[in-house]
N, C-alpha and C positions, 0 to 999 in steps of 0.2 A: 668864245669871243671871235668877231670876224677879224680878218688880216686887216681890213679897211679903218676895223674900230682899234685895234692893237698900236695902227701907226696915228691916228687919230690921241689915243691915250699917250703914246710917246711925245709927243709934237707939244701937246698941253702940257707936259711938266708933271704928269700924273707917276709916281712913282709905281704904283701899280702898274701901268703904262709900261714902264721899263722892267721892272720883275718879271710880266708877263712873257718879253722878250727873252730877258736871259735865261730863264728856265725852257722857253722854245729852243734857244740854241745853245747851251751851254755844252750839251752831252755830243753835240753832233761838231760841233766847233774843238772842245778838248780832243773828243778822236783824233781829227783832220788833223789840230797842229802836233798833238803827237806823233803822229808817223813823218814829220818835216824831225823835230828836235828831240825826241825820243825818250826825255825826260817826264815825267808830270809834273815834279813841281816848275822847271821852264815855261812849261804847255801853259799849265795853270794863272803865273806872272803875266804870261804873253795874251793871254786870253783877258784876265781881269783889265790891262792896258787898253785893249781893242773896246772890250764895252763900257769902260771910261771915257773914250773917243767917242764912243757912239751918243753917250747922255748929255757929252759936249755938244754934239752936232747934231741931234735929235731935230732939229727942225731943218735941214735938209735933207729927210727921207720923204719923200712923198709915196712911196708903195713896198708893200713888204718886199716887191722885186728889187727892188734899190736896197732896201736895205741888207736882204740876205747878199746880195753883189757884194756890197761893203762890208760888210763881217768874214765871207771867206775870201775877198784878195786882202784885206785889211792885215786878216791872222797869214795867209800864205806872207807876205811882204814882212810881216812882223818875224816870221820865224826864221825865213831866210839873212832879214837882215842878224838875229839874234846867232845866225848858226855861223856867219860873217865876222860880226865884233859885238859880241856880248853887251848887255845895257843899252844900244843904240838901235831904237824901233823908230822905222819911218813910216809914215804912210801916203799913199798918193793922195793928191789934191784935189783932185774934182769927182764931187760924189756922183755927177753926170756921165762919169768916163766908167764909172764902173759895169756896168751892165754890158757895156763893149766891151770893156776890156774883160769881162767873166767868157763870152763867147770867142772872144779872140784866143782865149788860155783854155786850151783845150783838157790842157795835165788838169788846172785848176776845177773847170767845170765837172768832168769823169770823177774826178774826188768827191766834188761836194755831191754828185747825185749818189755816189756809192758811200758816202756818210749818212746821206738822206736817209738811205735804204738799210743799211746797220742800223739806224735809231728805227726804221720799224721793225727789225728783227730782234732787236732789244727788249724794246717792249713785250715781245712775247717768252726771250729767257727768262724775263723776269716775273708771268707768271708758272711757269716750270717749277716743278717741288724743290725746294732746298737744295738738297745734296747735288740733283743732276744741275741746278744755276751754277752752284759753285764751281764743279767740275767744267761744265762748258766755259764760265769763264775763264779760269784760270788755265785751258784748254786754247781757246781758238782769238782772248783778247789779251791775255797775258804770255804765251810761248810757254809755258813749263810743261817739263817733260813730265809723263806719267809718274813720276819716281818721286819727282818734286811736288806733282799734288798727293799724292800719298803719305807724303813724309809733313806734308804743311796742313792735311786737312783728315791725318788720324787714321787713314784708311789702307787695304789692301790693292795693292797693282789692279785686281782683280776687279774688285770694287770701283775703283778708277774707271776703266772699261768699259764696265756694266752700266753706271752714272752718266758718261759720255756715250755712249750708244743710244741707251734710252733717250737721252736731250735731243739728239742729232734727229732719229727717230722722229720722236715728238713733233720738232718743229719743220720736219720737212713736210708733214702732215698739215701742219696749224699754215703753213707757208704755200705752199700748194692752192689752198680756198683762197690766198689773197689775190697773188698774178704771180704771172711767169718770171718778170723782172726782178721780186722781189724772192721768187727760190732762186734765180741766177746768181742772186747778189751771197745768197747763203749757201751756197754751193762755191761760189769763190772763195766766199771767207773759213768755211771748211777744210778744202782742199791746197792751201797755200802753204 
């Protein structure tokens, strides 16, 4: 489906329409406001609110650029205000102001392209065998120490190692054919 036809289907009231979108942004959105609130179920409240807003206001998006604007200052603004005073999300007023104001928010914009660039890297842990997924994630998107996926997913230190070597391996290979941008983004996210 084109971006043209997706804000087209949102605009019409098409539920699909908006499925469409939150399944486009849900996984790159949750990241983002996780690392503001560092909860999931927070992230998760904060995020369900933001695309509550958006089904509200569906007919002022005229382009998927406007809209993705407004979903990540939407969720930044949201998190901050939640990390502020709990229960009390704001969001700015003019959906016109957002595209400027994404390029004026420099922190804001850097995030959302290196969310962008996690959800392509995602996609490819996830097709990775089994054991090296689990290991990488709970590796480089969960913090646990090798002790802790061992002791949580049955296995040897060793095993741990072995599982995360091969993944890292793997997709610096699978990552490589894409662009350079996108092993920068997973070389960051590795080495953090």
């Amino acid at each position: 489906m084109t971006e043209s036809t997706l804000i087209e289907n949102l605009r019409s009231d098409s539920q699909e329409g908006f499925v469409a979108i939150y399944d486009r942004f849900y996984t790159p959105l949750l990241y983002f406001i996780s690392k503001y609130v560092k909860k999931t179920e927070v992230a998760e409240e904060i995020l369900a609110d933001v695309f509550v807003t958006v089904w509200n206001r569906r007919m002022d998006f005229q382009t998927m650029d406007n809209l993705q604007a407004f979903l990540y200052i939407s969720a930044k603004n949201a998190s901050l205000n939640t990390l502020r005073t709990p229960n009390r999300i704001a969001y700015l007023e003019s959906i016109t102001a957002f595209e400027h104001l994404l390029v004026e928010d420099k922190d804001t914009f850097t995030q959302m392209t290196y969310v962008e660039l996690l959800q392509s890297i995602l996609e490819e842990v996830e097709r990775l065998p089994e054991r090296q997924k689990e290991v990488f994630k709970l590796t480089y998107l969960e913090d646990k120490t090798v002790e802790e996926i061992a002791q949580q997913l049955e296995m040897s230190p060793t095993s741990v190692y072995t599982n995360r070597s091969r993944a890292v391996s793997s997709l610096r290979l699978i990552l490589k054919s894409k662009s350079d941008v996108v092993l920068i983004a997973f070389s960051f996210l590795i080495n953090q």
